[in-house]
C-alpha positions, 0 to 999 in steps of 0.5 A: 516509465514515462515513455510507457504512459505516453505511448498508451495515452493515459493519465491516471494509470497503475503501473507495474514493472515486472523481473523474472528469470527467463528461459532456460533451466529447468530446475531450481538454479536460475543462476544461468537464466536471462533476465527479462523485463517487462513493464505494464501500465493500465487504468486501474479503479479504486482498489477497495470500492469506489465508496471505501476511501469515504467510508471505509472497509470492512476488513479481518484479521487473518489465519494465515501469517505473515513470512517469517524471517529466512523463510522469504525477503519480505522486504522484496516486492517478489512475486513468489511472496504473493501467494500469501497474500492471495492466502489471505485475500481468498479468505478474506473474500471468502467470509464477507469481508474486503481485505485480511490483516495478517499477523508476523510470526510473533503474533503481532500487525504485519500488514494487510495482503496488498497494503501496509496498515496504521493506527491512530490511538490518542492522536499520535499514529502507530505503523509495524516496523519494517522487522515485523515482515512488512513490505516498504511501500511507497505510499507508506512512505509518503504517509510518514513524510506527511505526519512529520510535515504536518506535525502529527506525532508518529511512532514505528513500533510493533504492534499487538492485535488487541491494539486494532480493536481500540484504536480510534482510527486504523487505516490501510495505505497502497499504491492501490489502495492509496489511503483507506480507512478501515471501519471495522475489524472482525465485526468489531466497529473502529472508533465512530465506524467510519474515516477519523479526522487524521485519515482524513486530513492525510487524504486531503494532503496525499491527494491535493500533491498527487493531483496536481491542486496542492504544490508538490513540496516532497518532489514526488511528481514526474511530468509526463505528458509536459509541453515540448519546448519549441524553437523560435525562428531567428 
């Protein structure tokens, strides 16, 4: 991956690693087909709007479901679990708003169509756990480990729709969408309608590491455009 950004002289890029059953078969048995991979990287802008990590999206709960179980790996970041998300995303786009929150089979907060969701209620933040059909992201990974450090009281549970609607903060996170606030939920204003104070001060963290202006204490960087040693002539 390293290798990859260094040969396209980026520095702030999205990187996108690929796996598919190659050629061969027709049918619906891929068993005997080659794998082949593929690796992308390219500069990619902030996921919902230059403006939305300051001042938030205006997102909608969707129609469409999420994937039940044995149905599709929801744990998987495959390809063919996107048509939902692009299900939802058309929708979405489609009656005004920026992004759509699905629901799981049982009627409670999955995640949104490219991003996993939270919520801050009373101070302590809530997450759908990852049996609610949710995709275990990185960066919703990350957002854990930040609470934890930072002593913000965290809780992985499900979640009733209701629950969006009074929340004081509610905030989508990506390798994308990094971390988003959410300002309203179908038409209906979060908390003050704009970035809560926890929101906030888990930007500053995520972005002070990712950034390089705050010491990375998780070990989450991997230099890629690091000086090479150079030998000294005796």
């Amino acid at each position: 991956m390293q290798e990859l950004v260094r040969m396209n002289r980026l520095e702030s890029c999205y990187i996108r690693p690929i796996v598919i059953r190659g050629y061969g078969d027709i049918g619906v048995n891929p068993l005997h087909n080659p794998v082949d991979v593929y690796l992308a990287c390219w500069v990619w802008g902030k996921y919902l709007g230059e403006e939305a990590l300051a001042k938030g999206v205006d997102v909608c709960v969707s129609s469409w479901k999420r994937l039940a179980p044995n149905t599709l790996p929801t744990l998987a970041k495959a390809g063919a679990n996107y048509m939902n998300s692009q299900l939802i995303k058309m929708e979405a786009i489609t009656n005004g708003y920026s992004e759509g929150i699905a629901l799981d089979e049982a009627g409670y907060v999955s995640e949104g169509s490219g991003e996993n969701i939270f919520l801050v209620r009373d101070g302590r933040i809530h997450t759908p756990p990852l049996g609610a059909s949710v995709l275990p992201g990185i960066t919703r990974d990350s957002v854990l480990k930040l609470a934890q450090d930072l002593g913000i009281p965290m809780v992985e549970t499900i979640v009733p729709r209701e629950m969006l609607y009074i929340a004081d903060e509610v905030f989508f996170t990506g390798t994308a969408a990094e971390i988003t606030p959410i300002r309203s939920i179908d038409r209906i204003s979060i908390g003050t309608g704009q970035r809560g104070p926890i929101t906030e001060r888990l930007q500053k963290e995520f972005f002070g590491i990712i950034s390089g202006a705050a010491p990375d204490r998780f070990g989450w960087l991997s230099p890629v455009h690091a000086r090479q040693p150079v030998g000294v002539a005796r």
